[in-house]
matplotlib code that plots the C-alpha trace (Angstrom):
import matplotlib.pyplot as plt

x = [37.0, 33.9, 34.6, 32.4, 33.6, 33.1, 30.2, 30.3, 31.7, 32.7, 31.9, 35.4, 35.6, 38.5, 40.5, 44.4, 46.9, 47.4, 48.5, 45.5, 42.6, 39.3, 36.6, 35.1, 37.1, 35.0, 37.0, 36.5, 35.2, 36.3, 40.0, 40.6, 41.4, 40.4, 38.3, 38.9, 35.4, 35.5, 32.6, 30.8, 30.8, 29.2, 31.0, 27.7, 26.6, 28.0, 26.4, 27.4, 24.5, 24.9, 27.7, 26.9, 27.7, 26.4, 28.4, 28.9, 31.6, 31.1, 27.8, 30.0, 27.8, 29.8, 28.0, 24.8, 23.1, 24.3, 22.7, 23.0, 20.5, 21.0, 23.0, 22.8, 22.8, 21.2, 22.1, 24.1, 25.5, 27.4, 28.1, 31.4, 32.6, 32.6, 29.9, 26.5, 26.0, 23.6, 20.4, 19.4, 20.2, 18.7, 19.0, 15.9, 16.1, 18.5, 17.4, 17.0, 14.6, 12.1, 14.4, 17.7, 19.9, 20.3, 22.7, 21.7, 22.8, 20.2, 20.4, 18.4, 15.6, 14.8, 15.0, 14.1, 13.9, 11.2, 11.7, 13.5, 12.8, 10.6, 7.2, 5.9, 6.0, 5.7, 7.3, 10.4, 11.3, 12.8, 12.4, 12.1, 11.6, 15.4, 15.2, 14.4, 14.7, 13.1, 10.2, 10.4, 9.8, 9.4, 8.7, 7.0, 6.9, 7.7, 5.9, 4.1, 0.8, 0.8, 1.9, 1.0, 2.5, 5.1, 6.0, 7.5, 9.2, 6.7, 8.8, 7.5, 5.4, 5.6, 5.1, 4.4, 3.4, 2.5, 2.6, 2.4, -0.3, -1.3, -3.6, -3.8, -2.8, -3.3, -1.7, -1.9, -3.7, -0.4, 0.5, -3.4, -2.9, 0.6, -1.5, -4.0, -1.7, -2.3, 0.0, 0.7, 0.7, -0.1, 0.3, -1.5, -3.7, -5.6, -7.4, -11.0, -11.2, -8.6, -10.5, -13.6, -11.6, -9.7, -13.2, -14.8, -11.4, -10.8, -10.7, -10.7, -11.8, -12.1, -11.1, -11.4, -10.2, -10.0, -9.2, -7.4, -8.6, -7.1, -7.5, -6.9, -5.9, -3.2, -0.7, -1.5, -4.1, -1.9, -2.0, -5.9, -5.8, -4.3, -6.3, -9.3, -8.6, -7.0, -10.7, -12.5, -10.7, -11.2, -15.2, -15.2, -13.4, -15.6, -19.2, -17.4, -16.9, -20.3, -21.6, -20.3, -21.0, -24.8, -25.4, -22.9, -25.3, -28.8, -26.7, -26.2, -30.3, -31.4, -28.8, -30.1, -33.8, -33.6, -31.7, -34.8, -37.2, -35.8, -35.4, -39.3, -39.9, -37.8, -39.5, -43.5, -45.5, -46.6, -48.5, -45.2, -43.2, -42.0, -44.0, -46.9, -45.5, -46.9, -50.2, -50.0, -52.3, -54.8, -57.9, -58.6, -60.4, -62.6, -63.4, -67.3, -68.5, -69.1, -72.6, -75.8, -77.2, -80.1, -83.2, -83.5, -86.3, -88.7, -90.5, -94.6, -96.8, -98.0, -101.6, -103.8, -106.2, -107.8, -111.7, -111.6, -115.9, -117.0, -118.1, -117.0, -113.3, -113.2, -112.6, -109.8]
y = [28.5, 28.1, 27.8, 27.5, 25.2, 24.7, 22.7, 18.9, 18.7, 15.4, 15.5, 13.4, 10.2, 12.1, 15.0, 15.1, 15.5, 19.1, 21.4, 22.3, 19.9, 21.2, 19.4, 18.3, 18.4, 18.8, 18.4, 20.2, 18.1, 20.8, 20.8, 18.6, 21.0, 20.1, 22.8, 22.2, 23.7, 24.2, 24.0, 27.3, 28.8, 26.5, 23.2, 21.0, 22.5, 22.3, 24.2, 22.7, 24.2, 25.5, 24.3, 22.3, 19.2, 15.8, 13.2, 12.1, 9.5, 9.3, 10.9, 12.9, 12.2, 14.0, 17.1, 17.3, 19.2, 19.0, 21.7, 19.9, 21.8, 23.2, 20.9, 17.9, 15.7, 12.3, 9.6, 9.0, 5.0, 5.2, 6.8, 8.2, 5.9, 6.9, 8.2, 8.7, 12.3, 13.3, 14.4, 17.3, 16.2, 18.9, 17.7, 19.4, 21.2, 18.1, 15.6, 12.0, 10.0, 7.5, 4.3, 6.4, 4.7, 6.7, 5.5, 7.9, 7.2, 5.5, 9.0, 10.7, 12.9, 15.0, 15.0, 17.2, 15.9, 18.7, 19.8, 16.6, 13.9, 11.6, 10.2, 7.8, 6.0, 1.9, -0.8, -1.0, 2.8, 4.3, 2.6, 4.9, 2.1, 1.9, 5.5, 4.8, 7.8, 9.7, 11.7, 14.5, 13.8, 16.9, 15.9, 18.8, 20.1, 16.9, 15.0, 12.0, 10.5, 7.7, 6.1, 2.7, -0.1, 2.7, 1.8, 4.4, 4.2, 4.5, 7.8, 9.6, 12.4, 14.7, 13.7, 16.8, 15.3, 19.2, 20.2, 17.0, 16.1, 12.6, 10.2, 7.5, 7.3, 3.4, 2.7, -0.2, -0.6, -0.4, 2.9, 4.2, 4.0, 5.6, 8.8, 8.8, 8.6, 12.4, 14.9, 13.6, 16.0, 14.9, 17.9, 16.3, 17.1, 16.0, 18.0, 17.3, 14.9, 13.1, 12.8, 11.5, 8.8, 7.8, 7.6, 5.0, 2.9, 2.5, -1.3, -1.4, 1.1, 4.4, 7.2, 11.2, 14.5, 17.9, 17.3, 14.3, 10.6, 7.7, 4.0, 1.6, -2.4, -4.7, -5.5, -3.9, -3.5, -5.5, -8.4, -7.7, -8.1, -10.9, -12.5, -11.8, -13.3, -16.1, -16.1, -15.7, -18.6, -20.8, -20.2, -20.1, -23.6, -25.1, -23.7, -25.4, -28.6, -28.4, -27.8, -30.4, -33.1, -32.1, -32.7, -35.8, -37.2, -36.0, -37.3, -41.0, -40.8, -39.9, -43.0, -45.8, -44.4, -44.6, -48.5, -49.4, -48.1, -50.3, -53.3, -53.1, -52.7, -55.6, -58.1, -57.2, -60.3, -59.3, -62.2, -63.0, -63.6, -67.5, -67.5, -67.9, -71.1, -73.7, -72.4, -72.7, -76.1, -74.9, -73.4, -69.8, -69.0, -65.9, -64.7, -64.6, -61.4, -60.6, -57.7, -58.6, -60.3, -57.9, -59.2, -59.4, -57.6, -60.0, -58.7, -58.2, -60.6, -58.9, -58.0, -57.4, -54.7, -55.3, -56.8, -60.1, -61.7, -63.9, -67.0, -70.6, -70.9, -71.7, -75.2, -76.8]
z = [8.1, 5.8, 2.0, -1.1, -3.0, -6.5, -8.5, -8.2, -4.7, -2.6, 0.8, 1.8, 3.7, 5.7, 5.5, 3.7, 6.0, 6.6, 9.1, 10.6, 12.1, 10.2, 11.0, 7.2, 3.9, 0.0, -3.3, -6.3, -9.1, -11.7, -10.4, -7.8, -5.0, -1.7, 1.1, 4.5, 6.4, 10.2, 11.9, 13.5, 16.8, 17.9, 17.7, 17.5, 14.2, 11.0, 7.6, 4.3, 2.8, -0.7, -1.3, -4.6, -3.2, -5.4, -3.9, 0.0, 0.8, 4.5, 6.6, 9.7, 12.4, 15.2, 15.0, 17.0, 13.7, 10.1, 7.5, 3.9, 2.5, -1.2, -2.7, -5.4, -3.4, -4.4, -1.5, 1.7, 1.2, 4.0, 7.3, 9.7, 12.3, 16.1, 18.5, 16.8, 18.4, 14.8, 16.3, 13.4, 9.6, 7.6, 3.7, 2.5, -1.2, -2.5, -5.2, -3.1, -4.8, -2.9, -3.0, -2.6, 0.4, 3.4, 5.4, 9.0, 12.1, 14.9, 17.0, 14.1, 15.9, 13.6, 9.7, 7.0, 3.3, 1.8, -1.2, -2.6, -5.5, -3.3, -5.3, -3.4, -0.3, 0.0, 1.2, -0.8, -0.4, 2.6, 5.8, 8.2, 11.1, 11.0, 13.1, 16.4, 17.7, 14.4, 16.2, 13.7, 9.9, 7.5, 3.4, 2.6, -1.0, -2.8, -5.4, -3.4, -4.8, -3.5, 0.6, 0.9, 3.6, 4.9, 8.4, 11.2, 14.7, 17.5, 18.6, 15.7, 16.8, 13.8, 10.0, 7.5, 4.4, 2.8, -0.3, -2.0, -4.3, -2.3, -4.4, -2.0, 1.8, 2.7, 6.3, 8.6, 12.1, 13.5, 11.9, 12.3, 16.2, 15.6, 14.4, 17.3, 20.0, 21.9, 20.5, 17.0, 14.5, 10.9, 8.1, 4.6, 2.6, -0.6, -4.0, -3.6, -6.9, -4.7, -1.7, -3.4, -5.5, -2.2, -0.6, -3.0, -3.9, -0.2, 0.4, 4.5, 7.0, 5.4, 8.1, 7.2, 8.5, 7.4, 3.9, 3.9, 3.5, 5.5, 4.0, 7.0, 6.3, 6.7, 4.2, 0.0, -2.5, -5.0, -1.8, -1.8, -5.1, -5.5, -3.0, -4.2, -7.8, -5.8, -4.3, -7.3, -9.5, -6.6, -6.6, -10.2, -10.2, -7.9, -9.8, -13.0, -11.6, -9.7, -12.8, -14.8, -11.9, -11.9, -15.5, -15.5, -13.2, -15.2, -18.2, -16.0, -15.0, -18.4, -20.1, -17.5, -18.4, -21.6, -21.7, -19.2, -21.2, -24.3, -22.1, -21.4, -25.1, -25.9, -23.3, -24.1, -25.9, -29.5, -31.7, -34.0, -31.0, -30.7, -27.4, -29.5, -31.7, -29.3, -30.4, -34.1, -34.4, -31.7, -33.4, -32.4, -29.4, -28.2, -25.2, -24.1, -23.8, -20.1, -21.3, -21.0, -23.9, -25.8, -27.1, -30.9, -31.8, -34.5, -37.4, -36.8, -39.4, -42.3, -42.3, -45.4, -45.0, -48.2, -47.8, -49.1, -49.8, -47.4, -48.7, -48.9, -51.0, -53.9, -55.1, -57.4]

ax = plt.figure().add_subplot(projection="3d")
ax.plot(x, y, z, "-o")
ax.set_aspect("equal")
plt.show()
């Protein structure tokens, strides 16, 4: 039989001991009461859809489809016992965040979390390498921005990312190649102010498509980061200290210089230095010019132009 059941339901760990084998149990969170639900016609699928359910105890995971679509539901921590026959888990319209746990079996094929509370997807939000067999992954109509370091199985065939206003899509080569292999099918897309920002932030190999802008590198921008301040305090260490070694040494030159150029000044022979004392009593000598020597010119006789009588001179 298929019962709502009322708001705030428990998907049990196992069913009270009744009469009749159903195949799930929920309790009431308003009075307790507990719904048995038997799965449909067919056996391999059970629909708990609608059902208002916030809290799982146990994931069933004999049921080769489960439909818990329309519910509160916020996280799975832990998962039935048995044979992992869960190919289908259909949890779309729910409100799991981007680091809720999700406990889901390893036979996971297909999974459908549209429509949910995810915002972003990194490294420390769901892993969905822990899915083997995951080849189908539908998140459309949630609120990513951002998908940075996410790794996937290499079974995946089928991501839709729709819906979601993406700011940055970073990936590594590993997960590049996982999008080129023939047949993948990648459903994204980006506002064009998006685009262009994702264009010129893009750290590694930018790779476009029809509206969507793939950053390709290995490991984060906050590693990149970090590497490059690691890079530039490194260079700016060794400029400084280059730097200061360069005009340590000019300083050196310029100080040795300097005490030379004193020393030289202190040794040069001046005449009150006591060099000179043995040569106090000696008279003063000078040095013969080495020039020609000039003629003195002499001073012509006077001549008297006056007429003077001829005649014998006078006596005395």
């Amino acid at each position: 039989m298929s019962v709502h059941a009322d708001p705030g339901a428990t998907l049990l760990r196992v069913c009270p001991d009744i009469s009749a084998t159903p195949e799930v149990c929920m309790r009431s969170g308003s009075n307790g009461t507990t719904t048995a639900v038997a799965a449909t016609n067919d056996t391999s699928l059970m629909d708990l859809s609608g059902r208002s359910i916030n809290l799982v105890q146990v994931l069933p995971v004999q049921f080769a489809a489960l439909n818990l679509s329309h519910n509160d539901i916020d996280s799975i921590p832990l998962m039935g016992h048995g044979p992992e026959t869960l190919a289908l888990l259909d949890l779309s319209f729910n409100s799991i965040p981007s680091y809720s746990r999700l406990a889901l079996p390893s036979s996971i094929t297909t999974l459908d979390l549209s429509y949910n509370n995810l915002t972003r997807m990194d490294v420390n939000s769901i892993d969905w390498s822990q899915f083997p067999k995951l080849s189908k992954l539908i998140l459309r109509g949630n609120s990513i921005t951002t998908i940075e370091g996410q790794r996937f199985p290499p079974s995946l065939d089928y991501l839709d990312l729709s819906d979601n206003p993406i700011c940055r899509f970073d990936i590594n080569p590993v997960t590049f190649f996982l999008f080129r292999k023939p047949g993948f099918v990648l459903m994204a897309s980006m506002t064009p102010v998006a685009f262009q920002l994702s264009c010129a932030s893009c750290p590694g190999t930018l790779v476009t498509g029809q509206g969507i802008a793939l950053c390709v590198f290995e490991g984060t921008r906050e590693h990149l980061l970090g590497q490059t301040q690691d890079y530039f305090m490194r260079y700016s260490i060794a400029i400084t200290t280059i730097t200061v070694a360069v005009i340590f040494v000019l300083w050196c030159r310029r100080y040795k210089q300097m005490r030379r150029d004193r020393a030289e000044l202190s040794m040069r022979d001046t005449c009150t230095s006591s060099i000179c004392a043995q040569y106090d009593g000696v008279p003063l000598q000078y040095r013969m010019s080495l020039s020609p020597r000039m003629p003195v010119p002499t001073e012509p006789e006077p001549t008297d132009t006056k007429a003077r009588p001829l005649g014998p001179a006078p006596s005395t």
